[in-house]
VMD Tcl script that builds the backbone (N, CA, C; Angstrom):
set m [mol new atoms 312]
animate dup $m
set s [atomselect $m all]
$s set {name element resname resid chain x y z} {
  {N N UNK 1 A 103.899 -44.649 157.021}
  {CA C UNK 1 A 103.673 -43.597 157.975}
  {C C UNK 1 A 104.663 -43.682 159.131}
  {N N UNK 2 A 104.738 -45.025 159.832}
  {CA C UNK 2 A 105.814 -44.984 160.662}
  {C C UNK 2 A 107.054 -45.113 160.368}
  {N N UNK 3 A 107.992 -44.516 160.764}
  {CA C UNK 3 A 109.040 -44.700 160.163}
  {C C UNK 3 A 110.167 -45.383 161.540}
  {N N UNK 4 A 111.684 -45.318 161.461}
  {CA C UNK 4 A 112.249 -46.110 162.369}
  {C C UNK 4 A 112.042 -45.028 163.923}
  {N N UNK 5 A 112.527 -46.275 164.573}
  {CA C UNK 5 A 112.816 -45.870 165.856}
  {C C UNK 5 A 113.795 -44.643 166.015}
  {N N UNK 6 A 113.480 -43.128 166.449}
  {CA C UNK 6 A 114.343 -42.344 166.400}
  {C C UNK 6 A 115.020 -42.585 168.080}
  {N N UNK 7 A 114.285 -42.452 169.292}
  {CA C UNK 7 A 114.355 -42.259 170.530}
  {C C UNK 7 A 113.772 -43.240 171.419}
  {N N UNK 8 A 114.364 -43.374 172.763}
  {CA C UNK 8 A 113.244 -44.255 173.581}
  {C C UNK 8 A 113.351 -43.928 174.844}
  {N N UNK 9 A 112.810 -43.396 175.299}
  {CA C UNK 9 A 113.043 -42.868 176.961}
  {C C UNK 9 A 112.176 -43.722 177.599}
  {N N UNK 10 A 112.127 -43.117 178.830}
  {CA C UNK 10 A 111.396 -43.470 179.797}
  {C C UNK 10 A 110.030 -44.009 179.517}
  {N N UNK 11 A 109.225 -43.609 179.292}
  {CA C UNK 11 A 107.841 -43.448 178.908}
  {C C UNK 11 A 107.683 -43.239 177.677}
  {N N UNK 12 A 107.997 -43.088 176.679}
  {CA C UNK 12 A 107.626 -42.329 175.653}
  {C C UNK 12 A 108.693 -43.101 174.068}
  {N N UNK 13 A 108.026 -42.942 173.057}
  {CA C UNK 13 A 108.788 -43.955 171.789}
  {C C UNK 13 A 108.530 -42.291 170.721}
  {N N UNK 14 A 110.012 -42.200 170.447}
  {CA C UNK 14 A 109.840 -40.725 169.053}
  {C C UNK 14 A 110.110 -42.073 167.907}
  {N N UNK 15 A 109.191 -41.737 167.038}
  {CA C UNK 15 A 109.338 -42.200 165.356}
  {C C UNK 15 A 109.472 -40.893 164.421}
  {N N UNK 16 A 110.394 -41.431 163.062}
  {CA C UNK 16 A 110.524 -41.382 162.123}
  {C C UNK 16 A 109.086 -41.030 160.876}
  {N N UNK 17 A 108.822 -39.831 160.898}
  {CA C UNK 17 A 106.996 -39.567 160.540}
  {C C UNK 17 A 107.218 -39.894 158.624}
  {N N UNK 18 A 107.126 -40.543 158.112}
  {CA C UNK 18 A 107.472 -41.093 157.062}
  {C C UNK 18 A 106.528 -40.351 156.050}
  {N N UNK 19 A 105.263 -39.856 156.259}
  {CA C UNK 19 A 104.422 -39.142 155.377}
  {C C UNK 19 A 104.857 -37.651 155.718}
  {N N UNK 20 A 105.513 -37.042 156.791}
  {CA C UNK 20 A 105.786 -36.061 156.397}
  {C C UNK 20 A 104.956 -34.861 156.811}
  {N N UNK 21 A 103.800 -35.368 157.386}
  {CA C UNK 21 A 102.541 -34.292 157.425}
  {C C UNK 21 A 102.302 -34.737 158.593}
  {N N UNK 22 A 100.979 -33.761 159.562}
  {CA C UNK 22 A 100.654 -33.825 161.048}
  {C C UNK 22 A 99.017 -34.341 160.120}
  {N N UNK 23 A 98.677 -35.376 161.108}
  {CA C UNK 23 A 97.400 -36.409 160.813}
  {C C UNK 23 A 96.835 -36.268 162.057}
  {N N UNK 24 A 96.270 -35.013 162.624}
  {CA C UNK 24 A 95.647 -34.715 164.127}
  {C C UNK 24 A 94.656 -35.736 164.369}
  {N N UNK 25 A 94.113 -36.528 163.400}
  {CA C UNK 25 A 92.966 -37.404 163.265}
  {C C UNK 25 A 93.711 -38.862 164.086}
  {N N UNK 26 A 95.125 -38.850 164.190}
  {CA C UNK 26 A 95.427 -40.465 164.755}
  {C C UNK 26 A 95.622 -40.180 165.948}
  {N N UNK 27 A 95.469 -38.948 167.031}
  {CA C UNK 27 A 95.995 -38.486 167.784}
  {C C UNK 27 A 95.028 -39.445 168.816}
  {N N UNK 28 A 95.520 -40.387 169.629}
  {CA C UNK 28 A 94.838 -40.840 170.687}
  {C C UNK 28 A 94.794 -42.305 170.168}
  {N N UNK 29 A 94.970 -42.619 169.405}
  {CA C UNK 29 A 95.125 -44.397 168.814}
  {C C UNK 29 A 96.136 -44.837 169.398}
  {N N UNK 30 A 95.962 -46.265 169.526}
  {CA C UNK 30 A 96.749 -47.351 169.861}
  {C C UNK 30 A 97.522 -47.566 168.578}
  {N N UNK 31 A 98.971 -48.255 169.367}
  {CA C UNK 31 A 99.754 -48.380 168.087}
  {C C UNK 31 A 100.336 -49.900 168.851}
  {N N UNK 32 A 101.257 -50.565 168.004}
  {CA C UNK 32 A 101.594 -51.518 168.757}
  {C C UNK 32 A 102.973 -51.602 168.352}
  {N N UNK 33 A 104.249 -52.245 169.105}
  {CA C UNK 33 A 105.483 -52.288 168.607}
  {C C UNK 33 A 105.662 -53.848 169.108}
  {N N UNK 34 A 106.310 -54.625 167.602}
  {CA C UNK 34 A 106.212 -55.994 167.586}
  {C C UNK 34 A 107.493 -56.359 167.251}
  {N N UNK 35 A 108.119 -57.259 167.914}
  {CA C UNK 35 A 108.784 -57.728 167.695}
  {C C UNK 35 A 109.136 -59.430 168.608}
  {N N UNK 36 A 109.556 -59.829 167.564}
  {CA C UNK 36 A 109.730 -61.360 167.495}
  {C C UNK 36 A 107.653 -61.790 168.295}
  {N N UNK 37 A 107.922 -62.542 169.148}
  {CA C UNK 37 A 106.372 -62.558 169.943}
  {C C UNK 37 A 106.175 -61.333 170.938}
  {N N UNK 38 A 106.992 -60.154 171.360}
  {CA C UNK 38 A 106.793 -59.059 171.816}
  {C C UNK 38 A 105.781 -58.325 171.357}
  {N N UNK 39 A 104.650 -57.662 172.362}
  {CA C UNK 39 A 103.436 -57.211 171.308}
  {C C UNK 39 A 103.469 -55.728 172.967}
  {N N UNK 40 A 104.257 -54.815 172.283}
  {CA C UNK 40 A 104.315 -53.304 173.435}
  {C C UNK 40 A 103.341 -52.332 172.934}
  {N N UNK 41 A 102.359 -52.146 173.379}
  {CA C UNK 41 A 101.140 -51.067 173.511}
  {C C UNK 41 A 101.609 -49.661 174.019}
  {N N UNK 42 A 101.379 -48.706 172.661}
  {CA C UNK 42 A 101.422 -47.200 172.988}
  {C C UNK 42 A 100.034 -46.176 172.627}
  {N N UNK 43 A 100.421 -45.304 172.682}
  {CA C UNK 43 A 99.171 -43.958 172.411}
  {C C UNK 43 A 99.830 -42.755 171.863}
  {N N UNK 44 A 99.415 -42.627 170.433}
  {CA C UNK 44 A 100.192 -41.667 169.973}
  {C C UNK 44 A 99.890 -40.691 170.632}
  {N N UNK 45 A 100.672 -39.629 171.008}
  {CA C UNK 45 A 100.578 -38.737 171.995}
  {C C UNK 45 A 100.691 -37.497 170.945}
  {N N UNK 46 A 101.563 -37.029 170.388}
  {CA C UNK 46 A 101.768 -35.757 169.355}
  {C C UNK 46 A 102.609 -36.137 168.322}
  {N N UNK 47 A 102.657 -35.164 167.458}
  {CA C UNK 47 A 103.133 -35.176 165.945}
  {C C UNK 47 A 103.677 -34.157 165.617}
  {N N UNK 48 A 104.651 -34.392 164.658}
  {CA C UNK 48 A 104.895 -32.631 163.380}
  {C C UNK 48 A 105.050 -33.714 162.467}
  {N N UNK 49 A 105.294 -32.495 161.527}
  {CA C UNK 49 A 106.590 -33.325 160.695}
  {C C UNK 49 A 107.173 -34.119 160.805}
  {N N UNK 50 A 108.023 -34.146 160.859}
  {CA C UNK 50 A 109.388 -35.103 161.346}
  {C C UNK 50 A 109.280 -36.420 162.092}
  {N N UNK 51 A 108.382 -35.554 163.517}
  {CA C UNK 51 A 107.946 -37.011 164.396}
  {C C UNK 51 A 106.764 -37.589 164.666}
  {N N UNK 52 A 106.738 -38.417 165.571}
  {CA C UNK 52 A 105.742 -38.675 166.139}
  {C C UNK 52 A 105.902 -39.412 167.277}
  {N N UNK 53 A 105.584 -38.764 168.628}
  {CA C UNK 53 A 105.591 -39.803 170.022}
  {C C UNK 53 A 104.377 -39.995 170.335}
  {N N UNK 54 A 104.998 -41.182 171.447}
  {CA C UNK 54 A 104.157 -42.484 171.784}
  {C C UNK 54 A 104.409 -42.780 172.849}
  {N N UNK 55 A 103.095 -42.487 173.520}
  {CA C UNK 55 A 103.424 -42.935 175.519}
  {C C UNK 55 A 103.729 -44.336 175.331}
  {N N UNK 56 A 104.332 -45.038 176.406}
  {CA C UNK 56 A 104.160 -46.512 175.892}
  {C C UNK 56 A 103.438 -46.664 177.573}
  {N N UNK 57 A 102.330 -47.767 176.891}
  {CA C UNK 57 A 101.189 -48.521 178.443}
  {C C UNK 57 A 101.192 -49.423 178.804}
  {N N UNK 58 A 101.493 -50.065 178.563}
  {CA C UNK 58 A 101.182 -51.904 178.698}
  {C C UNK 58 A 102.137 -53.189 177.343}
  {N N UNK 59 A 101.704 -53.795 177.607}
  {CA C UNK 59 A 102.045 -54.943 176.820}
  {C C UNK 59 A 100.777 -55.823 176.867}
  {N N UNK 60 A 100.679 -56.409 175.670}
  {CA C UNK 60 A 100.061 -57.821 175.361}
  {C C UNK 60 A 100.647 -59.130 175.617}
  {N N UNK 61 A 100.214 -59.935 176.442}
  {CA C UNK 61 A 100.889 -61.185 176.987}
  {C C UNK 61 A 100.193 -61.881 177.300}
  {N N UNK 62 A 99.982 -63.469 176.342}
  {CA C UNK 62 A 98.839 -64.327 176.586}
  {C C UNK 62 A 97.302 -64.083 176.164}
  {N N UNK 63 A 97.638 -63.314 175.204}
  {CA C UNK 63 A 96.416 -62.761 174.773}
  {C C UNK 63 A 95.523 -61.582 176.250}
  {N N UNK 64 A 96.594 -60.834 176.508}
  {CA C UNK 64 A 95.682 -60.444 177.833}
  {C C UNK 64 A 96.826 -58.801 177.600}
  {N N UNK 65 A 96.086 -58.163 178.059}
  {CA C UNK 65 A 96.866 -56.716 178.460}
  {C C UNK 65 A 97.318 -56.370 179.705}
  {N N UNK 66 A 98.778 -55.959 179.934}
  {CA C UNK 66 A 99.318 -56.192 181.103}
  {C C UNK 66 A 99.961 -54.656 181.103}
  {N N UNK 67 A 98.994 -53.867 181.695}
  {CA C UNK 67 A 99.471 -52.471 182.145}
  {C C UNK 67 A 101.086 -52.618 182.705}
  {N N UNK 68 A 101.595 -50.713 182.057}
  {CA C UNK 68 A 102.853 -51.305 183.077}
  {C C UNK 68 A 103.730 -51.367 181.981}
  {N N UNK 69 A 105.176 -51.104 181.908}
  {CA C UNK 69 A 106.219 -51.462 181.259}
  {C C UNK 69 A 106.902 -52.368 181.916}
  {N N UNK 70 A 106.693 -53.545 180.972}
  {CA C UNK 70 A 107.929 -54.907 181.275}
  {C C UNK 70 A 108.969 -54.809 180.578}
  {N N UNK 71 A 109.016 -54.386 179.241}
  {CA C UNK 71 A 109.816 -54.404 178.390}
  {C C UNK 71 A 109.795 -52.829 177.288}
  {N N UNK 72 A 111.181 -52.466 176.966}
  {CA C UNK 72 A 110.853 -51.864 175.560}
  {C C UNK 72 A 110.495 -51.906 174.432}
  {N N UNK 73 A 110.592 -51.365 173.566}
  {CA C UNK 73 A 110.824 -51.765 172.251}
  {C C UNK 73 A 112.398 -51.721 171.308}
  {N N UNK 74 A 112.385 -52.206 170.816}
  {CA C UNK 74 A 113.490 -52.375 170.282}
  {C C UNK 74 A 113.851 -52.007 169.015}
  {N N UNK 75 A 114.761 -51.619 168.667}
  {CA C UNK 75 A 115.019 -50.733 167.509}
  {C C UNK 75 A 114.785 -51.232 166.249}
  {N N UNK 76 A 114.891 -52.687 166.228}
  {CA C UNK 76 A 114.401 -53.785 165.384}
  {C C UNK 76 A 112.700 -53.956 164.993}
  {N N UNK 77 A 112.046 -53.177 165.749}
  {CA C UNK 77 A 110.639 -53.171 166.324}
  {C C UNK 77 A 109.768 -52.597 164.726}
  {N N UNK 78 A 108.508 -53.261 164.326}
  {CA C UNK 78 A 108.292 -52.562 163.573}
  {C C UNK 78 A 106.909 -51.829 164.399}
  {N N UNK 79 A 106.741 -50.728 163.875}
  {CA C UNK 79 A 105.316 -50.165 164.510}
  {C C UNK 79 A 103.765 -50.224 163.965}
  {N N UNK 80 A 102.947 -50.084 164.647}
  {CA C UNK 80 A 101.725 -50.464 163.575}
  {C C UNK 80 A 100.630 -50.067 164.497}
  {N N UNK 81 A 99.433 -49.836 163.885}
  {CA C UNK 81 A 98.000 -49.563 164.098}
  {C C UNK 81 A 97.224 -50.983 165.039}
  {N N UNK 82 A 96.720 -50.970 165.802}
  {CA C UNK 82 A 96.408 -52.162 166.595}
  {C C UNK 82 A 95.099 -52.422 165.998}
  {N N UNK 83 A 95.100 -53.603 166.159}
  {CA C UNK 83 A 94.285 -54.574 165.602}
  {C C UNK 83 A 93.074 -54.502 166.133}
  {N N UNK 84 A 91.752 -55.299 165.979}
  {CA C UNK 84 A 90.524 -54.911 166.406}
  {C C UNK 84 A 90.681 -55.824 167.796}
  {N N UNK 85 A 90.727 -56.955 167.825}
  {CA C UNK 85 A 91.212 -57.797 168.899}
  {C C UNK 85 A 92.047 -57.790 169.411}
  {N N UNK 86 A 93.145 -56.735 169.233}
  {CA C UNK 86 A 94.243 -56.265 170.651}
  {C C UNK 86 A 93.499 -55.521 171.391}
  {N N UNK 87 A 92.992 -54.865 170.495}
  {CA C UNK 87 A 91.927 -53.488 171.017}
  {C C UNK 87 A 90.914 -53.840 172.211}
  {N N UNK 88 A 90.346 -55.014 171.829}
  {CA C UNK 88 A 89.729 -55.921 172.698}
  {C C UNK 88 A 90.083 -56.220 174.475}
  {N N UNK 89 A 91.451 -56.267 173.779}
  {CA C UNK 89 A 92.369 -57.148 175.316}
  {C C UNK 89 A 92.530 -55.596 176.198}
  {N N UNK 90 A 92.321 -54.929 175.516}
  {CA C UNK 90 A 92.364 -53.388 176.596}
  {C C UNK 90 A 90.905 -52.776 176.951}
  {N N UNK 91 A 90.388 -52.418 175.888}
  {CA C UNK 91 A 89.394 -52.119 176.021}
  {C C UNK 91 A 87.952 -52.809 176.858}
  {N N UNK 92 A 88.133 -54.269 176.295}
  {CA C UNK 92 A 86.916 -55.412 176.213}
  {C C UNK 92 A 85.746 -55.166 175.059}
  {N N UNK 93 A 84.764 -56.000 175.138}
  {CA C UNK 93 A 84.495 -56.261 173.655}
  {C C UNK 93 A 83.378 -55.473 173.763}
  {N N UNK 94 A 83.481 -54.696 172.716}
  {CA C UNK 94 A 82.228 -53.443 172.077}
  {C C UNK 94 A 81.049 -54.070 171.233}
  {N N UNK 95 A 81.163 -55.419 171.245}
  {CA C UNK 95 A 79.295 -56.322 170.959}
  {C C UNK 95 A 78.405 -55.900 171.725}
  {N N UNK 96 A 77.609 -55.079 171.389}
  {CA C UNK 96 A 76.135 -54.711 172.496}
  {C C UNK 96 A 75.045 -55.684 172.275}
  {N N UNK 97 A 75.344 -56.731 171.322}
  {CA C UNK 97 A 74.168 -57.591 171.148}
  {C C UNK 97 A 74.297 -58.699 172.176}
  {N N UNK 98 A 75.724 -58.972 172.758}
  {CA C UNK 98 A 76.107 -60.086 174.014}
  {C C UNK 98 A 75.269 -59.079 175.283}
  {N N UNK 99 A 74.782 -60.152 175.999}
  {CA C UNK 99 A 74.537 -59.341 177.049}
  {C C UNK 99 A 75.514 -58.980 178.435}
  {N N UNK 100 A 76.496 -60.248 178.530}
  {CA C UNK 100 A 77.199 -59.959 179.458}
  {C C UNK 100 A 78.465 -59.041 179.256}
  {N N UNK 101 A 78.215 -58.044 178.174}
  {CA C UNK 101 A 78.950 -56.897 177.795}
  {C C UNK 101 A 78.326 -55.243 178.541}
  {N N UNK 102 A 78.695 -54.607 179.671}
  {CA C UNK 102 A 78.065 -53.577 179.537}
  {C C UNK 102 A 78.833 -52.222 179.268}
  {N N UNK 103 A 78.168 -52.069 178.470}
  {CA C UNK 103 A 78.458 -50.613 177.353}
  {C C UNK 103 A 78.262 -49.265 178.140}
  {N N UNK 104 A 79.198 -48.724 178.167}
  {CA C UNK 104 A 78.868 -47.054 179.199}
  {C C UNK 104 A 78.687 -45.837 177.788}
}
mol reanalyze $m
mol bondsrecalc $m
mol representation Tube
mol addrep $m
């Protein structure tokens, strides 16, 4: 689905849409761009065909989410669907059976 790095501006990562089709269903997911121990947090933002951009938010560092661009991504970068426990480090943990979790 992802395909290479087409663009990288300011804010924002264009990919290479490798399936070809608009998937309105991923619209608002976390994606992650990894490279070497680099772990850069985006939000797919829109789609066609062809592309697909990606606000970029934060980074993962130390197991912790660090709003904010420190770094880019790099063209070397592969892209991917974030994990349940990255998801974690942004979100915090969606166990309603812990109590010192509170759920809105």
């Amino acid at each position: 689905m992802f395909g290479k790095i087409l663009n990288v501006s300011e804010k924002f990562v264009q990919l290479e849409n490798l399936k070809k089709t608009v998937q309105s269903n991923l619209l608002g997911f976390h994606v992650i761009f990894e490279y070497n121990t680099t772990k850069i947090v985006g939000v797919i933002n829109s789609m066609d065909n062809n592309t697909i951009n990606i606000l970029l938010v934060g980074e993962i560092k130390d197991n912790e989410f660090v709003p904010g661009l420190l770094h880019y991504p790099s063209v070397n970068s592969t892209c991917r669907i974030i994990y349940k426990q990255e998801l974690e480090y942004i979100i915090g943990s969606q166990d309603y059976m812990k109590p010192e979790n509170l759920l809105i």
